[in-house]
VEXMIDO-477276 format. One record per residue (C-alpha): x, y, z; residue number from 1. Coordinates in Angstrom, 1 decimal, decimal comma. Layout:
N
REC u v w nr
REC X Y Z NUM $
...
This chain:
291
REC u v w nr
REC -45,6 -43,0 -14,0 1 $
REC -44,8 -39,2 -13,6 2 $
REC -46,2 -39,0 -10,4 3 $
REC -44,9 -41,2 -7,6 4 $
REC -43,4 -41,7 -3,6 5 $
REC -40,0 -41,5 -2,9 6 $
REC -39,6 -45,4 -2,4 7 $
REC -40,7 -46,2 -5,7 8 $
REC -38,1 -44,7 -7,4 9 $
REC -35,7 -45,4 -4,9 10 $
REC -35,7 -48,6 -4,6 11 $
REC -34,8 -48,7 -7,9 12 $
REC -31,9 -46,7 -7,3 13 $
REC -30,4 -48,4 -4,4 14 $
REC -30,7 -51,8 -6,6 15 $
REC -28,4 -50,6 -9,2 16 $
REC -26,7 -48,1 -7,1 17 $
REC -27,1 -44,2 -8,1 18 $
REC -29,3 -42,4 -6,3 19 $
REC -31,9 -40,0 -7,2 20 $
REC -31,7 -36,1 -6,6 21 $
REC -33,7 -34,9 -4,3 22 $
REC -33,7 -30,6 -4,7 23 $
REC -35,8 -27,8 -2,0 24 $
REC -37,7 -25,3 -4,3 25 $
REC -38,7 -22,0 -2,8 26 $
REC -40,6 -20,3 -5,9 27 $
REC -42,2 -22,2 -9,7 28 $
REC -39,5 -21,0 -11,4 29 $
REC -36,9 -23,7 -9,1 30 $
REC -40,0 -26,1 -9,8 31 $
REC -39,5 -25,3 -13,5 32 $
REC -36,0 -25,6 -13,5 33 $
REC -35,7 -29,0 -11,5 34 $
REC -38,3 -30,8 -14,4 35 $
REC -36,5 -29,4 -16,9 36 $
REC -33,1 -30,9 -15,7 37 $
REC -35,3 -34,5 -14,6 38 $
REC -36,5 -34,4 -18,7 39 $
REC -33,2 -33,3 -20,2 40 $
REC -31,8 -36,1 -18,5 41 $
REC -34,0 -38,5 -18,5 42 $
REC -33,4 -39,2 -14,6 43 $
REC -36,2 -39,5 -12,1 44 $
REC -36,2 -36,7 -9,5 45 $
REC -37,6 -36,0 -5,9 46 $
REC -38,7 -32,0 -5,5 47 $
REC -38,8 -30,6 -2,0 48 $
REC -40,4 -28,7 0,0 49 $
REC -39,4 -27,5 3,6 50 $
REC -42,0 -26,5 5,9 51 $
REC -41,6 -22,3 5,6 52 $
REC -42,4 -22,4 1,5 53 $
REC -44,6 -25,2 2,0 54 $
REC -46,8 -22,6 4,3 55 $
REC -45,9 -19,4 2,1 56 $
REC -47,4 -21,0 -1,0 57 $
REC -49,8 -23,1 0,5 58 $
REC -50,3 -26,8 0,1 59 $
REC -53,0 -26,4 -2,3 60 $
REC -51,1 -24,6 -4,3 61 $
REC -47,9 -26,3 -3,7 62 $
REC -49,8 -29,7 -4,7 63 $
REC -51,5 -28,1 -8,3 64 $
REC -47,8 -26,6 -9,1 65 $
REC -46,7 -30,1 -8,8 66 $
REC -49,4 -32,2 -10,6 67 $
REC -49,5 -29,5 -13,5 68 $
REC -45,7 -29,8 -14,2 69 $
REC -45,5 -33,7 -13,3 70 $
REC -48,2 -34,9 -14,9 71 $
REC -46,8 -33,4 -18,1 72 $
REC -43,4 -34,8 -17,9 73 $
REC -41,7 -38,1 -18,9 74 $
REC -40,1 -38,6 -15,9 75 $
REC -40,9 -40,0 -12,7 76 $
REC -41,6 -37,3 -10,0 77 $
REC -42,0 -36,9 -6,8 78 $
REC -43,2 -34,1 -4,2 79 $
REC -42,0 -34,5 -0,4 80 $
REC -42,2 -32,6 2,5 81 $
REC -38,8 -31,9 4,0 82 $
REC -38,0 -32,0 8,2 83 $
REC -41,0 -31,1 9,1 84 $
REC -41,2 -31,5 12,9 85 $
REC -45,2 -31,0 13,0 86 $
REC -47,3 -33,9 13,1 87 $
REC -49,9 -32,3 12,5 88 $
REC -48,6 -30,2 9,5 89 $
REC -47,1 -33,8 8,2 90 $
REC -50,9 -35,0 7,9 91 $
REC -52,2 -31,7 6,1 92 $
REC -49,4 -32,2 2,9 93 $
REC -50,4 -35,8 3,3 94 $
REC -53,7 -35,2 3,2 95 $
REC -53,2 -31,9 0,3 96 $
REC -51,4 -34,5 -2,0 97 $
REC -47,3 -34,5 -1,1 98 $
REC -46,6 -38,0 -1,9 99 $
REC -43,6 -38,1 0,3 100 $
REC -43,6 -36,6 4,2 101 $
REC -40,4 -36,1 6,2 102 $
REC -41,5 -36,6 10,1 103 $
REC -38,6 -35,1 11,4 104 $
REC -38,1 -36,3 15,7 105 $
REC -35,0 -36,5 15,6 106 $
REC -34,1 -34,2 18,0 107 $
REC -36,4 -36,1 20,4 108 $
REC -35,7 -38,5 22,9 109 $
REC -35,5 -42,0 20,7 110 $
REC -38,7 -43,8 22,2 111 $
REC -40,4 -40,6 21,6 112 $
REC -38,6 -40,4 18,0 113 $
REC -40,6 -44,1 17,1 114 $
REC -43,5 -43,0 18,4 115 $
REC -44,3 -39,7 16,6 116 $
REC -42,7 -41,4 13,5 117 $
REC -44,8 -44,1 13,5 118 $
REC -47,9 -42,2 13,9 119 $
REC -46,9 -40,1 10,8 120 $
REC -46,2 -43,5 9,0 121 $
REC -49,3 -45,0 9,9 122 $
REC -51,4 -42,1 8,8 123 $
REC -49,9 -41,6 5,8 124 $
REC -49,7 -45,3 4,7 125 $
REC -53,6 -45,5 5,2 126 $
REC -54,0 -43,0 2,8 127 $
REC -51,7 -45,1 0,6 128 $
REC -49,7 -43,8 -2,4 129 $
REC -47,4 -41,8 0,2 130 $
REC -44,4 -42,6 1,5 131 $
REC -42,5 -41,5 4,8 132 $
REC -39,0 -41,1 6,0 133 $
REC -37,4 -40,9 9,1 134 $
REC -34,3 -39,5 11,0 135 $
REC -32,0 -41,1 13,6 136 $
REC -29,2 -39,8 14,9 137 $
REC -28,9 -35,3 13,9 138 $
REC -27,6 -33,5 11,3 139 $
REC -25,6 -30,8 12,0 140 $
REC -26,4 -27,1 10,7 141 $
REC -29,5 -25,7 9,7 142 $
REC -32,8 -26,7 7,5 143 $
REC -35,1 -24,0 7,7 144 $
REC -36,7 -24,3 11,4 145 $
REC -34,5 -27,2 12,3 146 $
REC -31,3 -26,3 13,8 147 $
REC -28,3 -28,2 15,2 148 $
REC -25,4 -26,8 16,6 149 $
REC -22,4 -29,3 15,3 150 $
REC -21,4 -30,3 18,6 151 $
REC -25,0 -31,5 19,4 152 $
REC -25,1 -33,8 16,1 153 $
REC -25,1 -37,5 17,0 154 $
REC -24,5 -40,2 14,9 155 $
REC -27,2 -42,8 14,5 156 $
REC -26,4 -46,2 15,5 157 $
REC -26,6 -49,2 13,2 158 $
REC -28,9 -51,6 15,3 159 $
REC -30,8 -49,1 16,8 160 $
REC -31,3 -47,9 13,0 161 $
REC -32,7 -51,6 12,2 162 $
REC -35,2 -51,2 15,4 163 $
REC -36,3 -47,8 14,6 164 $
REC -37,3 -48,8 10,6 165 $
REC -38,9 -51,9 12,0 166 $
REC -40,9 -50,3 14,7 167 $
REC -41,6 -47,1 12,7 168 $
REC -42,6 -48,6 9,7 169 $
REC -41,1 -46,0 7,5 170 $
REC -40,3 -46,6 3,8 171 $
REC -37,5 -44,8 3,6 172 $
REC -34,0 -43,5 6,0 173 $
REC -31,7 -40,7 6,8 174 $
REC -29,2 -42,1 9,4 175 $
REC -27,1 -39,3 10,6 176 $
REC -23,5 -40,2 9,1 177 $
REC -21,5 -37,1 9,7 178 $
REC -23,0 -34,5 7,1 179 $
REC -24,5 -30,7 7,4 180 $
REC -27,2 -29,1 6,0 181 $
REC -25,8 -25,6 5,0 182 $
REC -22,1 -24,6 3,4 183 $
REC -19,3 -27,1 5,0 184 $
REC -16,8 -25,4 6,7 185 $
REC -14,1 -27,5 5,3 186 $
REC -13,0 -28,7 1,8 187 $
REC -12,9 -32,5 3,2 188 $
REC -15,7 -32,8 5,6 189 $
REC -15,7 -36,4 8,0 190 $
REC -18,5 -38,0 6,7 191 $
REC -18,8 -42,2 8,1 192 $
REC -19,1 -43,8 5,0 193 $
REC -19,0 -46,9 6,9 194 $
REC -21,6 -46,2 9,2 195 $
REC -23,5 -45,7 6,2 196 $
REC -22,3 -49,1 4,7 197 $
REC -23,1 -50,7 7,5 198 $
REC -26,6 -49,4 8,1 199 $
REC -27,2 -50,6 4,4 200 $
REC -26,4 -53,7 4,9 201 $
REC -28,6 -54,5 8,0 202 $
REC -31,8 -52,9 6,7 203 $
REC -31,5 -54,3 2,7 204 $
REC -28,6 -57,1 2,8 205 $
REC -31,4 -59,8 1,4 206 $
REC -33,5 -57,3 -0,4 207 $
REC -33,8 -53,4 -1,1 208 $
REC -36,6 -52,8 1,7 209 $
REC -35,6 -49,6 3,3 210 $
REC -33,5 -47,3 0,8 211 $
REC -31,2 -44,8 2,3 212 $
REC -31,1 -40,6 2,7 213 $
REC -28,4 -38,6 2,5 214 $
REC -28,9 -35,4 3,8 215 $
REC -27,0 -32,3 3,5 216 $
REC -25,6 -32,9 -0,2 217 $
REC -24,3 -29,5 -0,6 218 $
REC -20,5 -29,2 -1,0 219 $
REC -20,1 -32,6 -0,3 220 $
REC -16,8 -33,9 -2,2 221 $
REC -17,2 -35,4 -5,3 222 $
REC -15,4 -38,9 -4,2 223 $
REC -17,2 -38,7 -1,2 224 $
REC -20,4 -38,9 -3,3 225 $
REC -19,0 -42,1 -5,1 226 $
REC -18,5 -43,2 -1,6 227 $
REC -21,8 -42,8 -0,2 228 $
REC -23,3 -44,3 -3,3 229 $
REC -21,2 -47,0 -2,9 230 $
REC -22,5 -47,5 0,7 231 $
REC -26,0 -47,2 -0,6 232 $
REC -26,9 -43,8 -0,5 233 $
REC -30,4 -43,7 -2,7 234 $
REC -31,2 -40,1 -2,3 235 $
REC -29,2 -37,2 -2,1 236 $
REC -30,8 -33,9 -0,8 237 $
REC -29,5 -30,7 -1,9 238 $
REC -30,7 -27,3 -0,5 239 $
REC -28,7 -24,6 -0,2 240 $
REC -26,9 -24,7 -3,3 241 $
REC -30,0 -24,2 -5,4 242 $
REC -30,6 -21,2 -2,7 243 $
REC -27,4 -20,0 -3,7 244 $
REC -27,9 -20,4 -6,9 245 $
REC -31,2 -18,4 -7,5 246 $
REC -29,8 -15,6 -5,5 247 $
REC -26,5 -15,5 -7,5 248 $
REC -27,9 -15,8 -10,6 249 $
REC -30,3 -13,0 -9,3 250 $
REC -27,4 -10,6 -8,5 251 $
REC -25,7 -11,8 -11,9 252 $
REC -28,2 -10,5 -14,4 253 $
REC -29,4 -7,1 -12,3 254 $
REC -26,0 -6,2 -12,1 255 $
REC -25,4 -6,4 -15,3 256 $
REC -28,5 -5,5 -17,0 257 $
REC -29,2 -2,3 -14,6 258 $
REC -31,5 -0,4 -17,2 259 $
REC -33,4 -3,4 -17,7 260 $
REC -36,7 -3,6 -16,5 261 $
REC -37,9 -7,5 -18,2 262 $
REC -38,9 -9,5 -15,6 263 $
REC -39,4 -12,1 -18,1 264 $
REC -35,6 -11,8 -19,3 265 $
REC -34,5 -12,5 -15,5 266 $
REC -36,5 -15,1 -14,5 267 $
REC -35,2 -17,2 -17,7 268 $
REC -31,3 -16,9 -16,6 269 $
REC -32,4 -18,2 -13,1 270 $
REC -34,2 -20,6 -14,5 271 $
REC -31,1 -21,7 -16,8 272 $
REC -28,5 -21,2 -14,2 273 $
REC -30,9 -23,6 -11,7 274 $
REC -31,6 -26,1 -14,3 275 $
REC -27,3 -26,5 -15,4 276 $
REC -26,8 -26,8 -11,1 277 $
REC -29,4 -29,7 -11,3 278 $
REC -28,3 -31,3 -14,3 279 $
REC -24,8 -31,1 -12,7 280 $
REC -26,4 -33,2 -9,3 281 $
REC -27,8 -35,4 -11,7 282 $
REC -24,6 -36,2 -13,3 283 $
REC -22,7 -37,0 -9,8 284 $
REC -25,3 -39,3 -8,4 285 $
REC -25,5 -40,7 -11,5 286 $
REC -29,1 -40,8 -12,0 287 $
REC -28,9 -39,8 -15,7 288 $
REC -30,9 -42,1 -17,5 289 $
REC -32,9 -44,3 -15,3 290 $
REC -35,9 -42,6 -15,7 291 $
């Protein structure tokens, strides 16, 4: 059971309404830290990858980090590739052992968004054991190669959101709803709960079939959290906090331990101070538990 797709667990979570936390890793010690919090909390857990520290690592290696740490831990867990805008890059973690793939074409024209979304989903699903998501619709800010200036973000639109997962095939959707990837520039940020309600309803009103993504978790209100659970929200993705986070904590301990020279020492209070901002994710989209 540790290691699973993204549907699985998600479907789960959109039946009984928390959502599971999905978390970008750049290094093994964010790896580390992200179990830790999934066993401590008993919740099941999505760890990501974008496509830059997907490439630095190398999937190989990427794939054996996972399947060492998951395969050990009582807690499903699963390894997805985040906006990656390649097809061919989508096939290689598919085909490495990523047992979720993000074909990101958003930012194409919509027929063409189907087609190179389908083509992912169909190679992928041939495999089998893999699921895909999609995108309709564009998130504003930035995910490491994928950028959107705010006044270019669309929002998607709810039937052609039904046509899209039907034509596409994809197990799983992000419909652009009014969030950001990066740091929100304001303490109450519009986000179309609604929209997202609404989208819900359509795909999975006589049965969960295609759970729902929310991207760009990261300072998102805590009652708008409840909200987008609410509206079916099954998986949260949070990026650039744990950035944040590592680099903070990173700058915390040097400062204050200049003489120091224990790389060991260091790498344990990132570690911690990753794990407590997981746990803390965990806790809002109420995942604790489920696993």
């Amino acid at each position: 059971m540790s290691i699973v797709n993204a549907k699985e667990i998600m479907i789960e979570a959109a039946k009984n309404k928390y959502a599971v936390g999905a978390f970008n890793i750049t290094d093994l010690l964010q790896f580390e830290a992200v179990i830790d919090a999934a066993v401590e909390t008993k919740s099941p857990v999505i760890v990501q990858t974008s496509v830059k520290p997907s490439q630095f690592l190398g999937t190989k290696m990427m794939v054996a980090i996972y399947r060492t740490l998951a395969e050990s831990a009582p807690v499903p867990v699963c390894l997805h590739l985040d906006h990656c805008t390649d097809i061919a890059y989508c096939k290689t973690c598919a085909d490495a052992g990523y047992t979720n793939i993000m074909i990101d074409a958003s930012k194409q024209a919509y027929e063409e968004n189907i087609r190179q979304t389908k083509e992912v989903a169909d190679y992928c699903h041939a495999i089998g054991g893999i699921s895909v998501e999609g995108e309709l619709g564009t998130v504003g800010g930035v995910e490491d190669q994928v950028k959107v200036a705010e006044d270019e973000a669309q929002l998607a639109n709810p039937q052609q959101s039904v046509e899209f997962c039907e034509r596409t095939g994809v197990d799983i959707f992000a419909p652009a709803i009014g969030t950001a990837h990066g740091v929100y520039k304001t303490k109450n940020p519009k986000i179309d709960t609604e929209r997202m309600a609404t989208i819900h309803k359509m795909l999975n009103g006589n049965g969960i079939k295609t759970p729902l993504v929310v991207h760009g978790g990261t300072g998102l209100p805590e009652d708008t959290i409840k909200k987008l659970l609410a509206a079916g929200g099954a998986k949260f993705n949070v990026s650039t906090e744990l950035k944040r986070t590592l680099i903070d904590a990173k700058f915390e301990y040097i400062s204050a331990h200049r003489e120091e020279y224990d790389p060991g020492k260091l790498d344990k209070f990132v570690r911690d101070a990753t794990r407590k901002a997981v746990i803390h994710w965990m806790e809002m989209v109420e995942s604790v538990g489920k696993a």
